[in-house]
C-alpha positions, 0 to 999 in steps of 0.5 A, a space after each residue: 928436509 924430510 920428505 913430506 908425505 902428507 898428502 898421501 896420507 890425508 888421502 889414505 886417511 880419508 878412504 880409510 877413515 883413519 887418522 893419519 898418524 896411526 894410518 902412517 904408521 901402519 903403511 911404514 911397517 908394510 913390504 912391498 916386493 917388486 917383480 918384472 918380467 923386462 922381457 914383455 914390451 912396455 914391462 920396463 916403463 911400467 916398472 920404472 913408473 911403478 917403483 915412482 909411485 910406490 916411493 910415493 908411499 911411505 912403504 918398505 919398497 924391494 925390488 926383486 933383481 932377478 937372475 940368469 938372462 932375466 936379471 935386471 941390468 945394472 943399468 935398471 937397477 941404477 934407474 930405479 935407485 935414481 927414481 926412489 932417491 929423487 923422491 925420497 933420499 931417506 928411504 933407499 930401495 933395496 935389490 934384494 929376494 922377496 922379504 917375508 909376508 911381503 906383499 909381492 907385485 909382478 909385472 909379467 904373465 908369470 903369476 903364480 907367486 905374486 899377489 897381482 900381477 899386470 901387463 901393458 896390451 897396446 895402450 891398455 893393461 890386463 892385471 890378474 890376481 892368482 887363479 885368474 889366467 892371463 890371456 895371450 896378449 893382442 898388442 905390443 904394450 905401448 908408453 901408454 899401456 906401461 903407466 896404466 898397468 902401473 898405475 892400476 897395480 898401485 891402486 892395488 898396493 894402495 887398497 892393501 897397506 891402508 886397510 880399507 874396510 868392506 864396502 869401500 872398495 873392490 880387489 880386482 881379480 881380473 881386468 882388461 881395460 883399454 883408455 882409446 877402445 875403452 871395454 871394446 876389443 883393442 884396435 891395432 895400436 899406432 905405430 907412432 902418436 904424433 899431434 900438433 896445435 894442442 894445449 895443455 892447459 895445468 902442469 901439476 897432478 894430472 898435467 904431469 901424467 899426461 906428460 909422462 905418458 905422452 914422453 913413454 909413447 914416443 909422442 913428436 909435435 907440438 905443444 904449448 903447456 899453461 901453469 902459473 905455478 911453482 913446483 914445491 915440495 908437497 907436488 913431489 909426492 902429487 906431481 908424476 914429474 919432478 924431484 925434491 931437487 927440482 922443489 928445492 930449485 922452485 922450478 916452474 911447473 911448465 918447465 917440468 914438462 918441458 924438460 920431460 917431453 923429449 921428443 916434442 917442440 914445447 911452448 910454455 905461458 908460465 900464467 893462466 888461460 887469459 895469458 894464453 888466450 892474449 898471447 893467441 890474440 897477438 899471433 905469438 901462439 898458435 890457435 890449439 885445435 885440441 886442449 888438454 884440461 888438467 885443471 883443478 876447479 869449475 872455474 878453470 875448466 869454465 875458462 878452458 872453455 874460453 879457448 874455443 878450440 874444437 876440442 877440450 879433453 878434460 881430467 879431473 880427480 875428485 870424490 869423498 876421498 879424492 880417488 875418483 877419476 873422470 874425463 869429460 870431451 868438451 865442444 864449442 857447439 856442445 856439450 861444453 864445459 859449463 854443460 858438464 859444469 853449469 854456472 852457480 852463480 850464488 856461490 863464492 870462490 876460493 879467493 872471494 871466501 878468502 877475503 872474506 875470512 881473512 881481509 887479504 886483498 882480491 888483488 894480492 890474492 890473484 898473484 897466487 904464485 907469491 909467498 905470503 910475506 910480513 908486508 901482506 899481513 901488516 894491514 889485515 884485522 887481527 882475525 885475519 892476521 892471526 889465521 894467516 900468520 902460520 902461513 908465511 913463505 907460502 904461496 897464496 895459491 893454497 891458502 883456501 885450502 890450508 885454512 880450511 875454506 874448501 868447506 864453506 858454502 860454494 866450490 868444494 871441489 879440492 881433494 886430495 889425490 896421489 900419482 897414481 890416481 891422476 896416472 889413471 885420469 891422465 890415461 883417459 885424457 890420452 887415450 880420447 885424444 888417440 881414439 880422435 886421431 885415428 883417421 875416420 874413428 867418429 865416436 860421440 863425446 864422452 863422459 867417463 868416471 870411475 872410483 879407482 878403489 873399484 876400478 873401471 867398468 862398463 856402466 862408467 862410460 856415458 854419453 852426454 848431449 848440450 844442455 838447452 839454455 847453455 851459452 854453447 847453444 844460445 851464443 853459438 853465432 858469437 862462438 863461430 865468430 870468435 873460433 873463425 877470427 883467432 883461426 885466422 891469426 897466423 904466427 908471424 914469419 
């Protein structure tokens, strides 16, 4: 089966205001070269994650071999071979120089012949365009340096092979950005990132990201990982993690990231919050101290909130083209999620318009994971049935946004997104988690969002306090008693 790339597309068509098809085939007739110099620490990983998000892209991608004592091994180009075909098989990577007019991306301070270049510093990345000297670097890169540098030379190659026109986005010719100091002078980078009693609650996109990082910076621990879904094709080309291979065996989307997480002990709840939640409630999952939020809606990030964990740490993507990326530091005594989210309560869901529009029970709708069937159309009006028939093997999860719904009246917060924008909204979920647990680093909660066709500034990063009348505030007595009740709870012996 072809790889499908149309989700890339719809967001390359939306920032370009384009149509796909044409859009498609300006992006097929475009080279791109890769470079690295494996010498520089975290320069491999960044090279692997990069290749994997260019393939995501229906680009002709090179990969520059190198020689002499800075060729890459055969063991690299072995990788990176592997990488391509897992997510595309009809499109082969070739080792080969530089084809002409291509677009040449180097990872490495030696710059003068690429069109931009980038380098992990610590858990941060410094990218350069010609003309714009590196400075000498502070740290070793880390896992978590290497996937932002991939994921910012990307965005660039992105911005490049679709054409974006003025005013809609910004060539970065310098940038020195770090996700735990944020525009602060970068701290000395940990020897090791070790965390327990977390969440993360989403494995697709974002969930994903926050996994492959997490796997590249070496992380021990433990961890539980909450998704009800299943991984199918389309995610290939969303998702960080995964294969077509993996797609064709619609694995579960926990599994992924359980697979991936190496050097981690890994629980996995194949449902929702509310199955997290119980099994907390009977002791056969420990109470997180931090949750990772990789969700995709105000309701879901509504729910993490439910957790009453003392820390929620929430991604998101999202704007008019889905290029967006935020991180908003929740608190059981505020600000909480519905502080950054507050609650509109006259607007219907997803699934609520759903059954509206088309007559599909609340009921079957809530077991999203389930392909649409015969037997699901078989009582619905003829409206309903003739929307949804097109639809059939699907999973209910998707079909709001497969039939258009995301633009009635309520929560229109789907968009589309690509790896390497969900990379960026997964490094600042990383990095606040390491910024908090560097002993004595007391730092205010945050809210950070940026554009990544622009890229990250300073004015991106605001405070953010409770808002009067939020439940946070006017329930705190009952929130107490609930976070000191499941405290309590140990895990049987």
């Amino acid at each position: 089966m072809p790889t499908d790339y149309s989700r890339s597309l719809l967001l390359a068509s939306t920032a370009a205001d384009d149509q796909p098809e044409s859009l498609r085939a300006r992006i097929e007739a475009s080279q791109v070269h890769v470079s690295a110099d494996t010498a520089i620490p975290g320069s491999l990983t960044a090279l692997l994650v990069l290749v994997a998000d260019l393939r995501r892209l229906p680009v002709q991608l090179s990969i520059d071999p190198g020689c002499g004592p800075a060729r890459l091994s055969d063991v690299v180009v072995e990788q990176v071979q592997r990488i391509g075909a897992g997510i595309d098989p009809e499109r082969p990577i070739a080792i080969s120089a530089a084809p002409p007019g291509s677009l040449h991306i180097r990872i490495g301070a030696d710059h003068s012949a690429a069109d931009v270049s980038g380098i992990p510093d610590g858990h941060g990345t410094r990218l350069r365009r010609p003309g714009h000297p590196f400075p000498p670097l502070r740290h070793e890169g880390t896992g978590l340096g290497a996937v932002l540098t991939a994921a910012m030379l990307t965005g660039e190659v992105f911005k490049t092979v679709t054409a974006l026109g003025p005013g809609t986005h910004r060539h970065i010719d310098t940038l020195d950005f770090c996700p735990v100091t944020l525009f602060a002078a970068a701290a000395p980078t940990p020897e090791h990132v070790h965390i327990e009693q977390i969440a993360l609650v989403g494995a697709g996109a974002i969930g994903t990201a926050v996994a492959l990082i997490l796997d590249a910076l070496g992380a021990t621990g433990e961890m539980t990982v909450v998704d009800p879904q299943i991984f199918e094709l389309p995610n290939v080309m969303t998702c960080s993690l995964g294969t077509s291979r993996d797609a064709d065996r619609r694995l579960p989307k926990v599994d992924i990231v359980k697979t991936a997480l190496r050097g981690m002990t890994v629980r996995t709840i194949h449902g929702t919050v509310d199955d997290l939640i119980a099994s907390i409630d009977t002791c056969t999952t420990p109470m997180p101290r931090t949750v990772l939020g990789a969700v995709d809606s105000i309701q879901a990030r509504h729910d993490l909130q439910r957790i009453y964990a003392d820390l929620v740490l929430d991604g998101g993507t999202g704007g008019r083209a889905g290029t967006t990326v935020s991180l908003h530091e929740a608190f059981p005594t505020g600000p909480c999620m519905t502080c950054y989210f507050p609650v509109n309560r006259t607007a219907l869901t997803a699934e609520q318009r759903l059954h509206r529009v088309t007559g599909l029970p609340l009921a079957r709708i809530a077991r999203g994971d389930r392909p649409l069937s015969e037997d699901d159309l078989r009582h619905l009006p003829p409206e309903g049935r003739k929307l949804l028939e097109a639809h059939l093997g699907k999973p209910v999860c998707g079909l709001s946004h497969l039939v258009g719904l995301t633009t009635i009246d309520g929560d229109n917060s789907y968009r589309p997104s690509a790896a390497f924008v969900s990379q960026q909204a997964a490094s600042l979920m990383v990095g606040a988690l390491i910024a908090r647990l560097q002993p004595g680093n007391h730092i205010p909660a945050r809210q950070i969002e940026y554009d990544t066709l622009y890229g990250p500034q300073p004015d991106v990063i605001d405070g953010r306090r409770p808002r009067p009348g939020c439940y946070c505030q006017t329930s705190a007595d009952v929130i107490r008693a609930v976070r000191t009740h499941r405290a309590a709870k140990q895990l049987p012996s």
